[in-house]
C-alpha positions in Angstrom: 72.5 10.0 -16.2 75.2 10.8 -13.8 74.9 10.6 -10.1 76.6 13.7 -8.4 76.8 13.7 -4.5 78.4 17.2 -3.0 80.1 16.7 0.7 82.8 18.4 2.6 84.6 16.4 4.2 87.3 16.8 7.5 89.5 14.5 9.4 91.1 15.9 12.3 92.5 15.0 15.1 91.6 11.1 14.0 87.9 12.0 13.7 86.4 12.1 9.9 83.2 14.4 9.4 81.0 14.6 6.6 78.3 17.0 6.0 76.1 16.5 3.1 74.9 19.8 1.8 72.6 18.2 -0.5 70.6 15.9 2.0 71.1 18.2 5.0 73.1 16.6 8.0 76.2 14.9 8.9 77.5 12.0 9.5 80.9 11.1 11.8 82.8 8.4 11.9 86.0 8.1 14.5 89.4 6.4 13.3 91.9 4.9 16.0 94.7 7.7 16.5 98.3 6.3 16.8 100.5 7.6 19.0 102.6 10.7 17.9 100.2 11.2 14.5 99.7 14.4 14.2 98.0 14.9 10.7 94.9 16.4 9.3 93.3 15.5 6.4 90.2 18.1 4.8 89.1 18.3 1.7 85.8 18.7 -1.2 84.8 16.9 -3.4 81.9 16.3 -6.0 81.9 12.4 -6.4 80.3 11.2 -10.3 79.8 8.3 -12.2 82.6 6.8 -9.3 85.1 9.5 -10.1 85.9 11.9 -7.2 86.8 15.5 -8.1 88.6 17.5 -5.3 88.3 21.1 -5.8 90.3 21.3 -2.7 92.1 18.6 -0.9 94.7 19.5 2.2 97.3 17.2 4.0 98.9 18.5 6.9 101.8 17.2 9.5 103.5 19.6 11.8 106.3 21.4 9.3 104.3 21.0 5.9 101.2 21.5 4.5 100.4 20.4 1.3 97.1 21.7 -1.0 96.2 19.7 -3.6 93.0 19.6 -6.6 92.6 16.6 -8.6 90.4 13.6 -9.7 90.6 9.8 -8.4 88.1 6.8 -9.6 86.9 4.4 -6.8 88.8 1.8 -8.1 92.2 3.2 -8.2 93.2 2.7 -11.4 93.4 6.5 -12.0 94.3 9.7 -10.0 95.5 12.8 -11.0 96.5 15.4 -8.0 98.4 18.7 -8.7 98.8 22.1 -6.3 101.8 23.1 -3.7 103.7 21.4 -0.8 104.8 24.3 2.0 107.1 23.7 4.3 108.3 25.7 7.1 112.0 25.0 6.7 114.0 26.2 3.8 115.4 23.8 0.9 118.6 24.2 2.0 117.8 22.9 5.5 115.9 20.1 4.3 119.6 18.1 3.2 123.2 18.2 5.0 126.5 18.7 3.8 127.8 19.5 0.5 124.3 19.5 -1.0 123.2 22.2 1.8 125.6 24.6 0.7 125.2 24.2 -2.9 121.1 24.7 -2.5 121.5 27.5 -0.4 121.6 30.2 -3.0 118.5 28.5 -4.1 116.3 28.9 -1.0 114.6 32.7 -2.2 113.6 30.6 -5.7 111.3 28.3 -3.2 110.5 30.6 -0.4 107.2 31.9 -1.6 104.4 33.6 0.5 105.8 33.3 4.0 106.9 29.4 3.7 110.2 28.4 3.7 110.0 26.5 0.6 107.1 26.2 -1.5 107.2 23.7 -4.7 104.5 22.5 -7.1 104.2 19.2 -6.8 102.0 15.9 -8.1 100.5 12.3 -7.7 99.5 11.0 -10.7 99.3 7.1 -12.3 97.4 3.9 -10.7 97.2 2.3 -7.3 99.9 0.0 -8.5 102.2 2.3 -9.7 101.6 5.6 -8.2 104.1 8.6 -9.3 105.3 11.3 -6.8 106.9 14.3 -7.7 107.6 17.7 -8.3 105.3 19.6 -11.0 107.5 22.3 -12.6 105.8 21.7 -16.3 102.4 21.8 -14.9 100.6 25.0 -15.0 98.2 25.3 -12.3 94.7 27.2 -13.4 94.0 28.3 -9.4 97.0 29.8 -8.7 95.8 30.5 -5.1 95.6 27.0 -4.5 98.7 27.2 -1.9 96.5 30.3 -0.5 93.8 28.1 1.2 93.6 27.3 4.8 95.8 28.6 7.7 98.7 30.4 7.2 101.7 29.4 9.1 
């Protein structure tokens, strides 16, 4: 019989919340903040039979924000993330040069929904050999999953 455990879970501003719907309560626990960090990391999940499902997971640093669903087993030998990186400057701005000039007839492709660029993107593979990228073939079923939290 699977074991399902339902939490939401926030960590801002180097504290990490839990709340536990299913057992009422929550619980905190702080984290050290470095210097200059400035992230936040918030996200669900439904956690069974050691496989964490994220209906919604969301990374942000000051510039990008980047919303996420996927599955990843507690002992890292599986994970397998998909949804949209946003970021407030355009894809031409991102490089210099040569390469900003050629991508700049390409920046209203990616500027989607008041970002500057918007791309699908993924983490997929194994602790040991995790693979980053951009997720052009993957077709997302939520396709408000760049819609969720603030807006820039």
């Amino acid at each position: 019989m699977a074991k399902s455990d339902d939490r939401d879970v926030s960590i801002d501003e180097g504290d990490i919340s839990s709340h536990d719907p299913v057992r009422g309560g929550c619980a905190g626990w702080s984290i050290p903040r470095q210097a200059g960090a400035h992230s936040n990391l918030k996200g669900t999940f439904r956690l069974t039979d050691a496989i964490i499902s994220f209906s919604q997971l969301q990374f942000q640093v000051p510039g990008t924000r980047v919303n996420l669903t996927g599955t990843y087993s507690l002992d890292g030998n599986q994970f397998d993330f998909h949804g949209k990186a946003r970021m407030d400057a355009k894809l031409s701005h991102m490089v210099t040069g040569w390469k900003a000039i050629l991508l700049k007839p390409a920046d209203p492709f990616f500027s989607k929904n008041g970002a500057g660029t918007e791309i699908p993107v993924k983490v997929t593979g194994t602790k040991s050999e995790p693979h980053f990228g951009a997720d052009f073939g993957h077709r997302n079923e939520d396709k408000n999953t760049a819609d969720r939290g603030p807006k820039y």
